[in-house]
DSSP file (Angstrom, degrees, kcal/mol; ACC not computed):
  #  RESIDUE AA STRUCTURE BP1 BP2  ACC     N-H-->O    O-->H-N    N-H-->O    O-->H-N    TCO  KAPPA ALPHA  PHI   PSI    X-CA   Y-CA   Z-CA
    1    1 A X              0   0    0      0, 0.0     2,-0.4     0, 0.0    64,-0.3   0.000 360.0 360.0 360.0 124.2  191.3 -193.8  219.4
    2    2 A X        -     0   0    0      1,-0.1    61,-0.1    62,-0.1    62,-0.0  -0.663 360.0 -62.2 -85.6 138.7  195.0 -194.0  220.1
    3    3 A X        -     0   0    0     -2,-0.4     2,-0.4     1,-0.1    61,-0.2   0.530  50.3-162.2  -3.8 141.4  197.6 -192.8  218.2
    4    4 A X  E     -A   63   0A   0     59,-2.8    59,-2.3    -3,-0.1     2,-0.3  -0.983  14.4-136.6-148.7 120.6  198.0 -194.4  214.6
    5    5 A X  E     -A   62   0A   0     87,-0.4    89,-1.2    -2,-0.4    57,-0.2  -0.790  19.7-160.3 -90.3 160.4  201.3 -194.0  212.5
    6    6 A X  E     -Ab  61  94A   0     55,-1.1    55,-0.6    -2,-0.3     2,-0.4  -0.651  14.6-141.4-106.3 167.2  200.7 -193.1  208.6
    7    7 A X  E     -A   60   0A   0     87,-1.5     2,-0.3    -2,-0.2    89,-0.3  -0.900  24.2-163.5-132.0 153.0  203.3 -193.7  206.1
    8    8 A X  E     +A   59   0A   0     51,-0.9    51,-2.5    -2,-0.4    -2,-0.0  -0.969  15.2 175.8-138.7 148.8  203.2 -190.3  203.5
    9    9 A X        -     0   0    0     -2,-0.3   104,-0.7    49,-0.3   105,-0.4  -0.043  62.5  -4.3-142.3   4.6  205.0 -190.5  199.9
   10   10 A X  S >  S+     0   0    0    103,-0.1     3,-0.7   102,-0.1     8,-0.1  -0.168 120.9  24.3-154.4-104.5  204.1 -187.2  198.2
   11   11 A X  T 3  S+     0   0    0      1,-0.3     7,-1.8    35,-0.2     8,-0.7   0.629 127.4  50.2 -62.4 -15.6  202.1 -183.9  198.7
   12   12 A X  T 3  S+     0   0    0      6,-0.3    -1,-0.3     5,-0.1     4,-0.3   0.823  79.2 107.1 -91.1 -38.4  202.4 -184.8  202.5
   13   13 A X  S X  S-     0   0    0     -3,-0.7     3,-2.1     1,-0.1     6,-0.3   0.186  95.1 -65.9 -69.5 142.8  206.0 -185.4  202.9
   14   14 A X  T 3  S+     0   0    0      1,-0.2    -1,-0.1     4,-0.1     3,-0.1  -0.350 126.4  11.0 -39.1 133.4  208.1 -182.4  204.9
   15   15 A X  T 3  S+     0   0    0      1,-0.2     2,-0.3    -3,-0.1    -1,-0.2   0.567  96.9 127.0  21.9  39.0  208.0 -179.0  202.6
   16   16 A X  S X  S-     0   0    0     -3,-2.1     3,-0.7    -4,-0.3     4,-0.3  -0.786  80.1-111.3 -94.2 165.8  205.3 -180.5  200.1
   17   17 A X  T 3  S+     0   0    0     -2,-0.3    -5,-0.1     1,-0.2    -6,-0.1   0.440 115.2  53.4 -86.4  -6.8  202.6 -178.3  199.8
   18   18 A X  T >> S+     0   0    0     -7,-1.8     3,-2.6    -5,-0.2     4,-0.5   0.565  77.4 105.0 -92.0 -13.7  199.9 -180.9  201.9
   19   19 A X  G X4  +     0   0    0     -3,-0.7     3,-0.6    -8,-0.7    -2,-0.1   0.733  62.2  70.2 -65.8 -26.6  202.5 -181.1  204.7
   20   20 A X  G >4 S+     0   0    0     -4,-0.3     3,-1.0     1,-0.2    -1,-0.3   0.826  87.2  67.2 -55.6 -32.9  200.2 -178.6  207.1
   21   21 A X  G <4 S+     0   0    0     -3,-2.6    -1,-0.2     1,-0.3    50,-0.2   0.772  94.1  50.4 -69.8 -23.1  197.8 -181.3  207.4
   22   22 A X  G << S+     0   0    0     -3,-0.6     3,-0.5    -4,-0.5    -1,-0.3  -0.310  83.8 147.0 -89.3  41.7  200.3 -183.6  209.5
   23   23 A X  S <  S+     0   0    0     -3,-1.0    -3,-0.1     1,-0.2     3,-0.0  -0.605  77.5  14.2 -70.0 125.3  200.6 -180.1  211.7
   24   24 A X  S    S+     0   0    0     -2,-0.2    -1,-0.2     1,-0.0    -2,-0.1   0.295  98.5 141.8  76.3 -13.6  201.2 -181.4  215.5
   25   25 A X        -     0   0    0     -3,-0.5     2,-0.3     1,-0.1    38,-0.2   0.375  57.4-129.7 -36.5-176.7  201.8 -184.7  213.6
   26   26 A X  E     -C   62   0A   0     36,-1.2    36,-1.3    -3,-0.0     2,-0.5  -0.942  21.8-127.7-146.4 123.0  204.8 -186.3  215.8
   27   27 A X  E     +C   61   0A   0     -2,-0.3    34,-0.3    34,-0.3     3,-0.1  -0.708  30.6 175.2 -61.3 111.6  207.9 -187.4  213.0
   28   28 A X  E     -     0   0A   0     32,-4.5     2,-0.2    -2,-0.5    -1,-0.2   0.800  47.0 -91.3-115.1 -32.6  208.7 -190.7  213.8
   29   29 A X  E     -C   60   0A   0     31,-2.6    31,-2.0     2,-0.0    -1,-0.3  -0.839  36.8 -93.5 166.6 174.4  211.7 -191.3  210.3
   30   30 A X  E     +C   59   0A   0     29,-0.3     2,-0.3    -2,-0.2    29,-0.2  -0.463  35.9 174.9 -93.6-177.0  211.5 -192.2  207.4
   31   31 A X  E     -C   58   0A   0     27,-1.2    27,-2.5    -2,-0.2     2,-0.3  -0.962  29.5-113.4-169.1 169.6  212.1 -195.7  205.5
   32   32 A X        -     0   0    0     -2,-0.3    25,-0.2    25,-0.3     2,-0.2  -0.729  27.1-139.2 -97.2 149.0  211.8 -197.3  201.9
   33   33 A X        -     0   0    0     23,-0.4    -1,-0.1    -2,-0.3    55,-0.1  -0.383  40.1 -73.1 -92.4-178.0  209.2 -199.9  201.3
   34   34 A X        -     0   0    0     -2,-0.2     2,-1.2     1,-0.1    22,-0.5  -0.505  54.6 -99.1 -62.9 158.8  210.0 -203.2  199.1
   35   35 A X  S    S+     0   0    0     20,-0.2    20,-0.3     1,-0.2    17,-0.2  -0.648  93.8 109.6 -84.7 100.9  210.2 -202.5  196.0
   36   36 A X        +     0   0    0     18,-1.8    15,-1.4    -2,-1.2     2,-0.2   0.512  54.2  79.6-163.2   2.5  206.6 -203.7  195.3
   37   37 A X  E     -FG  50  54B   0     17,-2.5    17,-1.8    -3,-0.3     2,-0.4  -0.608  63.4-127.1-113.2-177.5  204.4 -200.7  194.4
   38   38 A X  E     -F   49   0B   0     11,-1.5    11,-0.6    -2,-0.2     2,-0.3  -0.988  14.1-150.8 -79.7  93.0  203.6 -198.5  191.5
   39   39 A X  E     -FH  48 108B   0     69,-0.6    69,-1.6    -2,-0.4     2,-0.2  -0.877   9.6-162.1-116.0 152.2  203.8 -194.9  191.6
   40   40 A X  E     -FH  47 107B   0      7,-2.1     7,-1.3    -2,-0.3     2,-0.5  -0.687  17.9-139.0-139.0 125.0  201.7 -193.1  189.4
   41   41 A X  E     +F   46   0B   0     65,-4.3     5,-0.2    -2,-0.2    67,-0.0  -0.938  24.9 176.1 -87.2 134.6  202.2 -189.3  188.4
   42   42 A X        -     0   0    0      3,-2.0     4,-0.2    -2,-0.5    -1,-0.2   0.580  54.6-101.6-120.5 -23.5  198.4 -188.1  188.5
   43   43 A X  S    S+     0   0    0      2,-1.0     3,-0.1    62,-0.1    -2,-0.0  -0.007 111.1  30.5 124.4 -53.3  199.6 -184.5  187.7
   44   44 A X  S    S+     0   0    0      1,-0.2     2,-0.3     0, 0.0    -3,-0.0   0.495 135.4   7.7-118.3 -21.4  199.8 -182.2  190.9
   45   45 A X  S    S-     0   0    0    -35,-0.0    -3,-2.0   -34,-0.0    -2,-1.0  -0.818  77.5-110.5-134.4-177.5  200.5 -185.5  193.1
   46   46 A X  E     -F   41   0B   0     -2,-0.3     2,-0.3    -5,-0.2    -5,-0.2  -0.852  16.2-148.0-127.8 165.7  201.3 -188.9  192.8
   47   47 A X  E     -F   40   0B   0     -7,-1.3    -7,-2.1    -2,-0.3     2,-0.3  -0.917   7.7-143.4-139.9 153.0  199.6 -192.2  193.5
   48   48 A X  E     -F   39   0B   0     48,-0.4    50,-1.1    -2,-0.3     2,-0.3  -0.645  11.5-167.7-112.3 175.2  200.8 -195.7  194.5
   49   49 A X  E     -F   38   0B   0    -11,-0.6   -11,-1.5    -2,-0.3    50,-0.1  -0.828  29.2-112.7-164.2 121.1  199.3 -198.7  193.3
   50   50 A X  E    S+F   37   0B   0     -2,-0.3   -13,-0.2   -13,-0.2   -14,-0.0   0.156  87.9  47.1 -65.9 179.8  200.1 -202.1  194.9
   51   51 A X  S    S+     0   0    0    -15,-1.4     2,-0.2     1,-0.2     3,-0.1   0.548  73.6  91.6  80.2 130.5  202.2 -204.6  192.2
   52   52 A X  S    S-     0   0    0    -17,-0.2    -1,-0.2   -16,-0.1   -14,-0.2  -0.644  76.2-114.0 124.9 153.7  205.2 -203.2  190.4
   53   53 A X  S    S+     0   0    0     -2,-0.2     2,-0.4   -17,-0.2   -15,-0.2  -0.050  73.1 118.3-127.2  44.3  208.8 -203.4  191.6
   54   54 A X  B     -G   37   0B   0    -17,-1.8   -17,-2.5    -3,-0.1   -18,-1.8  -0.917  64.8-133.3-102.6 132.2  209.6 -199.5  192.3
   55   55 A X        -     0   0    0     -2,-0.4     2,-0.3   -20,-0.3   -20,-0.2  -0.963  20.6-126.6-105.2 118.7  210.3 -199.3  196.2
   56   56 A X        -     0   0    0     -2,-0.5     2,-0.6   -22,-0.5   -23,-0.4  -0.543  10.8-143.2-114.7  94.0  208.3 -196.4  197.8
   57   57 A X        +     0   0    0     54,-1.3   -25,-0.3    -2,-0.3    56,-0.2  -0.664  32.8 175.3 -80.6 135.5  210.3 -193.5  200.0
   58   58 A X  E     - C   0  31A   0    -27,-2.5   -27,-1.2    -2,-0.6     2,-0.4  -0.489  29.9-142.4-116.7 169.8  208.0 -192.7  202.7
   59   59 A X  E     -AC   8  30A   0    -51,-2.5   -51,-0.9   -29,-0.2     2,-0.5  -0.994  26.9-135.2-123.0 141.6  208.2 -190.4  205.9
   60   60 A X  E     -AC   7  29A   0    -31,-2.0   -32,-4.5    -2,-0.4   -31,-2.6  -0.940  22.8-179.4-105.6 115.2  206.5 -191.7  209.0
   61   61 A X  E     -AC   6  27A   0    -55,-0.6   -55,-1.1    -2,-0.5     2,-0.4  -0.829  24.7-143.8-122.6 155.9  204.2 -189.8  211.3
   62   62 A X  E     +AC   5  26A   0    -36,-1.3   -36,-1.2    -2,-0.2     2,-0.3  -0.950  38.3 169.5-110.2 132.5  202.3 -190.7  214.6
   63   63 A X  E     -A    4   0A   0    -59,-2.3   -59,-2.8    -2,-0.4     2,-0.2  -0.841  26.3-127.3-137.4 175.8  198.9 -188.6  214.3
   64   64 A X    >>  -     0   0    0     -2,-0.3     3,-2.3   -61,-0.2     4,-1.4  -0.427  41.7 -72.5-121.5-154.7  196.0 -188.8  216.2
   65   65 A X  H 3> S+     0   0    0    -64,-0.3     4,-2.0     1,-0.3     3,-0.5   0.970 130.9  53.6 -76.9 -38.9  191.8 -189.3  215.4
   66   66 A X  H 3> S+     0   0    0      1,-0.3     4,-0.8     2,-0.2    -1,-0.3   0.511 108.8  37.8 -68.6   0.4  192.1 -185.8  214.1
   67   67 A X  H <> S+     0   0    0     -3,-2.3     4,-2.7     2,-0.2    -1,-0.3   0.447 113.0  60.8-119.1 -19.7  194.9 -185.9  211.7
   68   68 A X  H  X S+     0   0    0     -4,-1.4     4,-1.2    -3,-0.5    -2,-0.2   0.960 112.2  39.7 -68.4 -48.4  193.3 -189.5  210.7
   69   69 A X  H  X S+     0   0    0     -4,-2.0     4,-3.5     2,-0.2     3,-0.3   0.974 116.4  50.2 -70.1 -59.8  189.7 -187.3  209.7
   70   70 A X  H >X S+     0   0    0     -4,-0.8     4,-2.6     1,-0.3     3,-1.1   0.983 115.5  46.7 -69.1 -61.0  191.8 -184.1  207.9
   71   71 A X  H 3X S+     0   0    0     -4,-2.7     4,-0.7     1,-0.3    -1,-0.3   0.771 108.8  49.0 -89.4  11.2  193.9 -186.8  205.8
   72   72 A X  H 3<>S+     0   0    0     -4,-1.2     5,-2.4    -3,-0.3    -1,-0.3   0.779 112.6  48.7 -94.1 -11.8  191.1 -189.0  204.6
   73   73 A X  H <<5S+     0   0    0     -4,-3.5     3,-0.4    -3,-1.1    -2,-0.2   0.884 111.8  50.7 -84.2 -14.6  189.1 -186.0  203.3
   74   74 A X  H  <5S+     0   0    0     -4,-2.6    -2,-0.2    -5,-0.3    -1,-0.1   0.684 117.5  36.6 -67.3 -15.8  192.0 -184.8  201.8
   75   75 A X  T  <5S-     0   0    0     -4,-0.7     6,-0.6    -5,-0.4    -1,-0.2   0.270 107.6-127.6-104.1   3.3  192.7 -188.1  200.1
   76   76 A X  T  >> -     0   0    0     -3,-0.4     5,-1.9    -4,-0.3     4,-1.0   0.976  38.5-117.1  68.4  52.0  189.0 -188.8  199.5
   77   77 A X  B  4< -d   81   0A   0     -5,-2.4    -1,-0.2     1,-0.3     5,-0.1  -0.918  67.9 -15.3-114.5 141.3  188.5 -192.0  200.9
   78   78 A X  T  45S+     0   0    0      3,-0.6    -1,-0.3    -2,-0.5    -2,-0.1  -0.917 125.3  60.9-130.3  28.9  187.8 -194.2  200.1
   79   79 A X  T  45S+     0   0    0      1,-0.1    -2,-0.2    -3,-0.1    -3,-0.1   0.988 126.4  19.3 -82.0 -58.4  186.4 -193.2  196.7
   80   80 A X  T  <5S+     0   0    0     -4,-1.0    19,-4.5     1,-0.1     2,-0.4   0.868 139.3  20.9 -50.2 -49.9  189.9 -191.9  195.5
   81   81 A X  E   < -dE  77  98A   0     -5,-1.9    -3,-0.6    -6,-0.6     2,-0.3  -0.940  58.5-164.5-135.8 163.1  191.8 -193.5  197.9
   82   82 A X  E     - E   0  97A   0     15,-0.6    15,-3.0    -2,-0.4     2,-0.4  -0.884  21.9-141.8-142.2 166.9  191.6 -196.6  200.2
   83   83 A X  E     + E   0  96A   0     -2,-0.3     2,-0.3    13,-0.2    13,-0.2  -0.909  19.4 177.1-131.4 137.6  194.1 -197.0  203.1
   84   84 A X  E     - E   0  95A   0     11,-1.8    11,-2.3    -2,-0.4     2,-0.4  -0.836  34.5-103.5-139.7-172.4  195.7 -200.3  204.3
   85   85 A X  E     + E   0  94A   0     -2,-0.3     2,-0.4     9,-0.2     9,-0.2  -0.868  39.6 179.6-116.1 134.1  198.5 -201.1  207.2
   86   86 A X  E     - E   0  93A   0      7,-3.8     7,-1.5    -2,-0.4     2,-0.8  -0.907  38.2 -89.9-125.4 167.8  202.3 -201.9  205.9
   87   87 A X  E     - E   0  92A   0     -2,-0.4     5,-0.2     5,-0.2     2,-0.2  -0.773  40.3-172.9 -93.0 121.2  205.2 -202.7  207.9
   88   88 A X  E >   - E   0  91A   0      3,-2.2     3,-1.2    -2,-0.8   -57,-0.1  -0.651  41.9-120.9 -98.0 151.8  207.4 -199.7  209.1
   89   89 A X  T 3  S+     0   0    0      1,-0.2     3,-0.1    -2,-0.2    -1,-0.1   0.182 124.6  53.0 -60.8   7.9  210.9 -200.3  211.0
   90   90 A X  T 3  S-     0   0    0      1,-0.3     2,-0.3   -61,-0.1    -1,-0.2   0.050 132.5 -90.2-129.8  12.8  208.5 -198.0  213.8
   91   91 A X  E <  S- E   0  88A   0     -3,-1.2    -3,-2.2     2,-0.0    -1,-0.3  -0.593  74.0 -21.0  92.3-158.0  205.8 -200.6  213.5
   92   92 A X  E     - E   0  87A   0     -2,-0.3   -87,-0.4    -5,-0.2    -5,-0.2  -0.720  61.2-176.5 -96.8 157.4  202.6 -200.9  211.0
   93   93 A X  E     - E   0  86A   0     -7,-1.5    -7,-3.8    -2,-0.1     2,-0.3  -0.882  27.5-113.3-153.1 143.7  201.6 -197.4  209.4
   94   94 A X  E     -bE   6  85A   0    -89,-1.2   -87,-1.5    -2,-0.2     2,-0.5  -0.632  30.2-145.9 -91.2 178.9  198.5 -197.0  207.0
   95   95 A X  E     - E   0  84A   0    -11,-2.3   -11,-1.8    -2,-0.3     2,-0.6  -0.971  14.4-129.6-121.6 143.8  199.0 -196.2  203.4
   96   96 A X  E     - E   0  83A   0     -2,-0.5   -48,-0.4   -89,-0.3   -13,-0.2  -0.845  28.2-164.6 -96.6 117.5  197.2 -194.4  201.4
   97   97 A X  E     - E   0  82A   0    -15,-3.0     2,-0.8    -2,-0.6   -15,-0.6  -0.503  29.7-113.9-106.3 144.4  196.4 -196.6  197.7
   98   98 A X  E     - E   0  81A   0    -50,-1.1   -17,-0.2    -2,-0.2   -48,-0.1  -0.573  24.1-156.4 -82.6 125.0  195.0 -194.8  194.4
   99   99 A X        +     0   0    0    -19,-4.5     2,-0.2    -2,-0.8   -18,-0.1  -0.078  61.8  92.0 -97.1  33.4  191.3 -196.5  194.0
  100  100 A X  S    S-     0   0    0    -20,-0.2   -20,-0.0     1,-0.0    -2,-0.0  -0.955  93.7 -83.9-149.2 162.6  191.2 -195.7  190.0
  101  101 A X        -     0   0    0     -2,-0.2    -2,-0.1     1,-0.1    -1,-0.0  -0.212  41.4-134.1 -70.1 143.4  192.2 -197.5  186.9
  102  102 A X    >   +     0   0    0      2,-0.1     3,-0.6    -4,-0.1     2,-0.4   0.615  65.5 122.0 -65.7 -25.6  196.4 -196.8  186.4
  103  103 A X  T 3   +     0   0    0      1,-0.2     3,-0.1     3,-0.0    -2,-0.1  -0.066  63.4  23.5 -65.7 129.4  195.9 -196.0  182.8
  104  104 A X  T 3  S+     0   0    0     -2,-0.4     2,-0.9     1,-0.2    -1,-0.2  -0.328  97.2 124.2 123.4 -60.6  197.0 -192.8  181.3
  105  105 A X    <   -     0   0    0     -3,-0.6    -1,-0.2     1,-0.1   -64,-0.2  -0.312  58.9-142.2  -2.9  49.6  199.1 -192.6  183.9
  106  106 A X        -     0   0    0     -2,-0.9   -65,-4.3   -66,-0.2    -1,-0.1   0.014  25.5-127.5 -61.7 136.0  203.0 -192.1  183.7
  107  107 A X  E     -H   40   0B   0    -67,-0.3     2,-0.3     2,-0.0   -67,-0.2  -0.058   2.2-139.1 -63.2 172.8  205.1 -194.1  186.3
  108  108 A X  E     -H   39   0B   0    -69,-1.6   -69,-0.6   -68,-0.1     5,-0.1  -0.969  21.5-168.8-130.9 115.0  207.8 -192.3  188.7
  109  109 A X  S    S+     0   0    0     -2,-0.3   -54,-0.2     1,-0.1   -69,-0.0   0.765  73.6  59.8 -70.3 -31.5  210.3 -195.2  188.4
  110  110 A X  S    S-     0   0    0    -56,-0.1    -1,-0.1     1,-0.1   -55,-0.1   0.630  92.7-136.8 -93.5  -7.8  212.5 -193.7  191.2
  111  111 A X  S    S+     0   0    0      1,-0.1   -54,-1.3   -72,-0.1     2,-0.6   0.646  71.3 101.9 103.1 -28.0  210.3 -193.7  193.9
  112  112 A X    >   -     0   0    0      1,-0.2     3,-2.5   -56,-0.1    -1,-0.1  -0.829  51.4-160.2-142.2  91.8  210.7 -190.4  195.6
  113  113 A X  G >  S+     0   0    0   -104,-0.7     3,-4.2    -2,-0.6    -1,-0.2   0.955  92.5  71.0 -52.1 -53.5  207.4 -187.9  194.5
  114  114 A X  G 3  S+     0   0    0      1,-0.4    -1,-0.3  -105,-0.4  -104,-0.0   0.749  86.9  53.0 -35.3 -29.1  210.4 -185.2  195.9
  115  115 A X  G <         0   0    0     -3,-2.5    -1,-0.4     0, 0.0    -2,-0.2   0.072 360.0 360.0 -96.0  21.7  212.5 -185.5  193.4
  116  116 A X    <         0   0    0     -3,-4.2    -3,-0.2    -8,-0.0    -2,-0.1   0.517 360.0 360.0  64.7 360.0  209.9 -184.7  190.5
């Protein structure tokens, strides 16, 4: 498998406390998405959820098959999470999507898990 960009929006992002798992990762920048997801405070991270007009800041990494394996068992997919391809200004990146009902849930209106 060749190289695969990810798009990351929370516990992954540079000095979040997941950020070891993109270790050897390659930085490729960040970007904002459309304003077209949902993000979700779950409590120790956050979750996106397509629909919704909050626009998503992400960081963008090129990993390889091994960083592909570490973050889908750390996101549980695809029973927790399920992964799709968006469009990055570096090309298409997957995302990782919350796979559980939104209810209970308080939004992050702003977008950016970084800022709290």
């Amino acid at each position: 498998m060749k190289a695969q960009l990810v798009a990351v929006y929370g516990t992954l992002k540079h000095g979040c406390c997941n950020h070891s798992v993109l270790q050897d990762a390659t930085f490729v920048g960040g970007f904002v998405t459309p304003p077209s997801y949902s993000m979700l405070n779950i409590g120790e991270y956050p979750a996106l959820i397509t629909g919704g007009s909050t626009a998503i800041r992400c960081e963008v990494y090129r990993v390889k098959k091994q960083h592909m394996v570490n973050l889908d068992a750390l996101e549980d997919y695809p029973h927790l999470y399920t992964r799709r391809h968006i469009e990055t200004p570096f090309g298409q990146a997957w995302l990782y999507l919350w796979n559980q009902s939104p209810q209970g849930y308080p939004l992050i209106n702003h977008g950016n898990w970084s800022e709290g």
